[in-house]
Structure formats: structure tokens, C-alpha cells
Phi, psi and omega in degrees: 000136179265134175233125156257125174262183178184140147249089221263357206305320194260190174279320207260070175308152179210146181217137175207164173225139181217155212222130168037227187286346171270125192268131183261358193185089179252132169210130169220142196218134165263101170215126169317340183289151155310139166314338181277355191258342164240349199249350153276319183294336175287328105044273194313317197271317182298335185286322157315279175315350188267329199077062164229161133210188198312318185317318180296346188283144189246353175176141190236160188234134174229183190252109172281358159119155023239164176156207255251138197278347150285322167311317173289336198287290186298310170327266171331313188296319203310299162313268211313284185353283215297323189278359186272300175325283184270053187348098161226177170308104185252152166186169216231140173236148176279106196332302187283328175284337193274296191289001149251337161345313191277357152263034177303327188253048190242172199236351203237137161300128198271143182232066150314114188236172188229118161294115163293358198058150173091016180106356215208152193256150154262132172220181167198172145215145181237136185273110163301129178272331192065048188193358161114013185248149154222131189244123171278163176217026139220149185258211200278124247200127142244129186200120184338093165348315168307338192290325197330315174332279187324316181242012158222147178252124179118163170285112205243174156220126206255131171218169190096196187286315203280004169261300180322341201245351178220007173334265189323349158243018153270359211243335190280339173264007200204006175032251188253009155304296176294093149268170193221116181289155193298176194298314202299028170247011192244357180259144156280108172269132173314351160309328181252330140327303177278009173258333156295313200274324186302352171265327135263348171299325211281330174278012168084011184237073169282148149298157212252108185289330187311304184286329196307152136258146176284166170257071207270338200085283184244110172359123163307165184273359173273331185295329177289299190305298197263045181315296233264345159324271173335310170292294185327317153264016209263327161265028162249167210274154163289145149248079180266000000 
């Protein structure tokens, strides 16, 4: 099976491809340019070079959030377009399952984190089997970093941009407890996106792109300024 995966949730986009058990093709950039100025074109170049192209693809994959709500908005319409067109398999992976994914075979509990902006972290945690599994056992959350302290007991390993961006008031609540993975564990790669959905395709449980929605978390600044807008809309379908 061919998957093209893709991740807009962070600054730092990644698009890959992969074939059965072979990652055949990563391309990942930490930028400041928007995703929309980059994530077809990166597309474009990676399919070229494998020498694929969408037809050939049997199912695509994104990072359903949560983390920057234009970033997920362009990610997402971008995938689901290409897998609803040439009707293949799609699935929305959660931005924090992906970014914890490469310590499935770790034995310490994984804290993955994403900066929420405002002061506040996205988080989840998860129990590593040391056998390639992770169950979570808080889910997904926005919360000050400092609060982290409140809802995990223990040593943990914290990763993503939202660990680089608050170390220092988690190292002051967790002391030598907070452990920390080399830099290349703080980025989401599209490698682990497409190693999540190949494991839902392989059970027979693709997601309906039509129905996909992002995992925003938290209210958007638009649902905060216009709540009665929101309500108003809240029971029609999105087209983001």
C-alpha cells in the first residue's frame, strides 16, 4: 500500500511517503512561510522524485490537530480534496499521537507537547508498552504549562515545540523527572502519521473526509469574540 502523509499542525511541516513497511520519501522545514505557499508544492516535488503520482497513491493521511488553526484548516482541506477526488482511503491522525509515536518502545511515560500560544501548552499522556503500543491516560488538553505538575505524577518525557518553548517553567515543576529526547524528537513527522493510518487502514477503519473535522481543542478566536455566530453554526456541516 502507497500512503502520502502530511503535517501543517506547527510551523514546522512534513510530508512523506511510504509503501508497505518502507519510508520511501520525508521532507520536513521549520518556517515561517505559510503552508499554503508550500505543502502542494512540496507534494509535487516529493512524488516526482519517487516517480509516483496521486493515482498511484492508495491512502492519505494528515495531522487532525490540535495546533495552529490555520495550519490545520489548509493541511486538512488539502488531503481530504486529494483523497475525496481520486476516492482513496483517508485518515485524520491527532497532531499529539503522531508526536509521541517514535516512544512507543520507551518503558516512561511520553507528554507530548504542542504551543498553544497564550501562555498554554496542548498536551496528552501516554503509556509506552516497550513493545511498539501507546495507550493514553490523559487525553487532550489546553493547559499552562505550569499546571502540567497537577496532572502527571512521575517522570515523564516531554516532547515537541511546546516543551522548547516553556523547558524552563516544566524543569522548575518537575526537576530531574522531565526528561528530554535529542532536538529531532520535538518535530511531528509525517513518517508517524503515515505509520498511524497504515494501521488503520490495515483494520478496515478509514475515516470519511467528508465528516473529518480538526481537533482544535479549545475554542478558536472567532468562536471567543462571535459565541452566538458559533452557535448558529454549530449544527451545519464545516467545509474548512
Amino acid at each position: 500500500m502507497k500512503i502520502l502523509a502530511a503535517d501543517t499542525s506547527t510551523m514546522a511541516g512534513s510530508v512523506a511517503l511510504l509503501e508497505g513497511e518502507t519510508l520511501v520519501a520525508e521532507w520536513t522545514l521549520r518556517s515561517a512561510q505559510t503552508h499554503t505557499r508550500r505543502l502542494l508544492k512540496t507534494i509535487d516535488f516529493l512524488l516526482s522524485e519517487a516517480g509516483w503520482d496521486l493515482k498511484s497513491i492508495d491512502g492519505f493521511a494528515v495531522s487532525s490537530g490540535p495546533g495552529s488553526f490555520t495550519g490545520l484548516r489548509i493541511g486538512m482541506a488539502t488531503i481530504k480534496m486529494l483523497a475525496w477526488t481520486g476516492r482513496k482511503l483517508y485518515a485524520a491522525v491527532p497532531s499529539l499521537d503522531a508526536l509521541a509515536y517514535p516512544f512507543s518502545f520507551a518503558t516512561t511515560p511520553v507528554c507530548p507537547l504542542i504551543d498553544a500560544r497564550k501562555g498554554e501548552v496542548y498536551y496528552a499522556l501516554y503509556q509506552p508498552d516497550g513493545k511498539g503500543n501507546l495507550s493514553m491516560t490523559k487525553p487532550y488538553s489546553g493547559i499552562p504549562p505550569a499546571s502540567l505538575a497537577e496532572h502527571i505524577a512521575g517522570p515523564a518525557i516531554f516532547c515537541g515545540d511546546g516543551w522548547l518553548a516553556f523547558r524552563r517553567e516544566i524543569r522548575d515543576s518537575f526537576g530531574p523527572l522531565a526528561l528530554e529526547p535529542p532536538p529531532l524528537f520535538h518535530v511531528i513527522r509525517a513518517a508517524c502519521i503515515g505509520e498511524i493510518a497504515a494501521k488503520q487502514f490495515a483494520t478496515g477503519r478509514p475515516d470519511n473526509p467528508e465528516a473529518s473535522i480538526p481537533l482544535y481543542v479549545r475554542p478558536s478566536e472567532a468562536e471567543i469574540r462571535y459565541p452566538d455566530l458559533a452557535k448558529r453554526s454549530s449544527g451545519k456541516p464545516q467545509i474548512i
